[in-house]
C-alpha positions, -999 to +999 in steps of 0.1 A: -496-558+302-516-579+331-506-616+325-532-651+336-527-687+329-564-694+317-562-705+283-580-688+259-582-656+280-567-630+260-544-618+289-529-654+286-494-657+261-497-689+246-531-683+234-522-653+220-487-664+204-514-697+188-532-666+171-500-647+160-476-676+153-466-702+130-444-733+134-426-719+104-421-683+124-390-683+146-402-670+180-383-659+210-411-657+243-390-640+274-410-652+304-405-624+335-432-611+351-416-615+389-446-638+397-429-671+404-463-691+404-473-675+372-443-680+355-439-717+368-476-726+356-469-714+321-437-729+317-453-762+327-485-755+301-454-753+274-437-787+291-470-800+287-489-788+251-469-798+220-489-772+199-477-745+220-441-761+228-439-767+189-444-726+182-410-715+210-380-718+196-362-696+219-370-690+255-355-670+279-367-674+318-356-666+354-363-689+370-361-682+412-350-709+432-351-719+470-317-696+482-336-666+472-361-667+502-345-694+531-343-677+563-313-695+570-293-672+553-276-661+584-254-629+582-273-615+552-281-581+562-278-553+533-288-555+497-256-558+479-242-586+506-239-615+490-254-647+506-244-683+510-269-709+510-267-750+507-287-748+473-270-714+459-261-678+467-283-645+468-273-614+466-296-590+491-315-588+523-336-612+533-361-581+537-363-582+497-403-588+498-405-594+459-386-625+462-399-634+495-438-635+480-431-651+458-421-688+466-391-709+444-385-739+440-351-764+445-322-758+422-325-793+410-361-785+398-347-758+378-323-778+359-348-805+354-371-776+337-344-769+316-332-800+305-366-806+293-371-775+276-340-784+259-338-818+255-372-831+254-384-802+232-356-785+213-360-750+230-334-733+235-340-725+268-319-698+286-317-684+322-296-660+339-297-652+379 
C-alpha cells in the first residue's frame, strides 16, 4: 500500500489509524517502508501531535543510521562482509543502493527518537538493525 505524510490524505497512517482507533484500543503501528525520509517525517508527526502519539501504544521502527551509507567503510566489499564504522557496523557492500538512497541519520539521533518515544510519551518503542 503506497504511503505519504500529508495529513488527511488517505494514503497517510495516522490519519487513517485517527478514523480506525481509539485511545481505549491497544494499537501496535510497525513503521518499514525502506524510505528513510518517509519514515523519519512520520515518526516526528507522532513526536509532535499528542492525538496521534496518545492512539500508539506499541511501535516498532528501523530506524537507519549514518554507518549504513559512509563511504569510509574501507574494506567492505561483499554483502555478507561485515563493516566497521565510528558510529556502528553494517553488514554489506557499500553497492547496497536501497540504503544508499536513502539518507540516515547519527546514532545519537536515533536514541534521542527513542528515548522520546519512550519516555516523553509512553510508547513502547522498539527497533531492531
Amino acid at each position: 500500500m503506497p504511503v505519504d505524510d500529508q495529513p488527511g490524505s488517505p494514503r497517510h497512517p495516522w490519519s487513517l489509524l485517527s478514523l480506525l482507533a481509539k485511545p481505549a484500543d491497544l494499537v501496535v503501528a510497525k513503521l518499514d517502508i525502506d524510505n528513510s525520509p518517509l519514515e523519519l517525517s512520520l515518526v516526528n508527526q507522532l513526536l509532535a501531535n499528542a492525538s496521534i502519539s496518545g492512539l500508539v501504544d506499541v511501535l516498532l521502527w528501523e530506524q537507519h543510521w549514518a554507518s549504513a551509507t559512509r563511504a569510509s567503510r574501507v574494506g567492505c566489499t561483499t554483502r555478507k562482509e561485515v563493516c566497521v564504522h565510528p558510529h556502528g557496523f553494517h553488514i554489506g557492500s557499500r553497492k547496497d543502493r536501497r540504503m544508499r538512497r536513502n539518507p540516515t541519520v547519527a546514532l545519537s539521533e536515533v536514541y534521542r527518537n527513542f528515548v522520546r518515544l519512550r519516555e516523553e510519551l509512553g510508547i513502547l518503542a522498539h527497533a531492531w538493525v
